[in-house]
C-alpha positions as CSV (number, residue, x, y, z in Angstrom):
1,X,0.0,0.0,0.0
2,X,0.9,3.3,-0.8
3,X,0.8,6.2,1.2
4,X,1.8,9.9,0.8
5,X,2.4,12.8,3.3
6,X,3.0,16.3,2.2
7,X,5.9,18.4,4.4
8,X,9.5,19.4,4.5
9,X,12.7,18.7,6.1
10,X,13.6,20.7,8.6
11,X,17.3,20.4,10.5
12,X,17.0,17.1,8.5
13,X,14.0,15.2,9.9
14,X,10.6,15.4,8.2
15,X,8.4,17.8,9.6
16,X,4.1,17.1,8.7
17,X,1.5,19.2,9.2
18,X,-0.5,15.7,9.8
19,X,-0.1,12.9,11.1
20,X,2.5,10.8,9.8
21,X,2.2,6.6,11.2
22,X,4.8,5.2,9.5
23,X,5.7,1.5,11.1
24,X,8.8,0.2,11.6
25,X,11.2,-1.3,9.1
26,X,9.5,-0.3,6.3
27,X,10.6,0.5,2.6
28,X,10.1,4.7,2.3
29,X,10.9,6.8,-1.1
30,X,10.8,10.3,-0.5
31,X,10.1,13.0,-3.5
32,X,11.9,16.3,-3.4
33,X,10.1,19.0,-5.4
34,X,12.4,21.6,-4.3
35,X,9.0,24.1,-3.6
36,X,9.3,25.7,-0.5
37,X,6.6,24.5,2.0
38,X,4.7,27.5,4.0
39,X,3.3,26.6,7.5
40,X,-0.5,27.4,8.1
41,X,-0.2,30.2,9.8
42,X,-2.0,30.6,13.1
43,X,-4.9,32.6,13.9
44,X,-2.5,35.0,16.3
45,X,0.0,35.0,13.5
46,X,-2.9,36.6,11.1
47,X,-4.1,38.6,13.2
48,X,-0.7,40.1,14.0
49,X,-0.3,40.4,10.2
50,X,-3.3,41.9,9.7
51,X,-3.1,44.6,12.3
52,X,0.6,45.3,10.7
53,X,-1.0,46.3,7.7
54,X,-3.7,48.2,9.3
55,X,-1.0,50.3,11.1
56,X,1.1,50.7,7.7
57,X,-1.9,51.8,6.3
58,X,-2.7,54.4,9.1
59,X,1.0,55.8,8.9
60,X,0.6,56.1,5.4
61,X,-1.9,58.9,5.9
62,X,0.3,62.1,5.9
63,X,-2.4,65.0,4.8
64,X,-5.2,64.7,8.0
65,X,-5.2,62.6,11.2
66,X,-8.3,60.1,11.5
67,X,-11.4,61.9,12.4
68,X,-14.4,60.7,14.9
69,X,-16.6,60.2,11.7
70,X,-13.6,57.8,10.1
71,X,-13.3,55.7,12.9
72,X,-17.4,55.4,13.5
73,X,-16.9,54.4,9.5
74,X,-14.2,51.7,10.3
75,X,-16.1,50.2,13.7
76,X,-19.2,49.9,11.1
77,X,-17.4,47.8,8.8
78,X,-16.7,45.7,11.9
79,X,-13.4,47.2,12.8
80,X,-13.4,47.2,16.7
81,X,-11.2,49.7,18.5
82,X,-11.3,47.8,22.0
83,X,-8.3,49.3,23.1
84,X,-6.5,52.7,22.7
85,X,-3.3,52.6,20.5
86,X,-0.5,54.7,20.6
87,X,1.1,54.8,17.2
């Protein structure tokens, strides 16, 4: 039987996003594509990297700082301002 598992190498052992039961003593061919493997990212991590580009957009505004009425646009487009930000 034949049986793949997607992944990479990583400080030379096989790293899998799932779970990989391979028994004992068995025969094992391994496939090198030489495409770099991305992680999922985690929900903090794209949160993080959402909120980076929220900020880079925000500095990016030179000409006027945010008014109240921008921010009561942003919070109705579900963008929640929980907590004050110094930027």
């Amino acid at each position: 039987m034949l049986q793949t598992y997607q992944g990479y190498f990583q400080n030379g052992r096989f790293i899998s996003p799932e779970l990989a039961n391979v028994p004992e003593n068995v025969e094992v061919y391994i496939m090198v594509t030489g495409k770099e493997f991305e992680l999922p990212k985690t929900k903090a991590q794209q949160q993080l990297e959402a909120f980076d580009k929220f900020v880079a957009g925000i500095k990016t505004i030179d000409d006027e700082p945010l008014t109240d009425e921008d921010f009561s646009l942003l919070e109705n487009n579900r963008v929640s301002f929980a907590r004050e930000l110094d930027l």
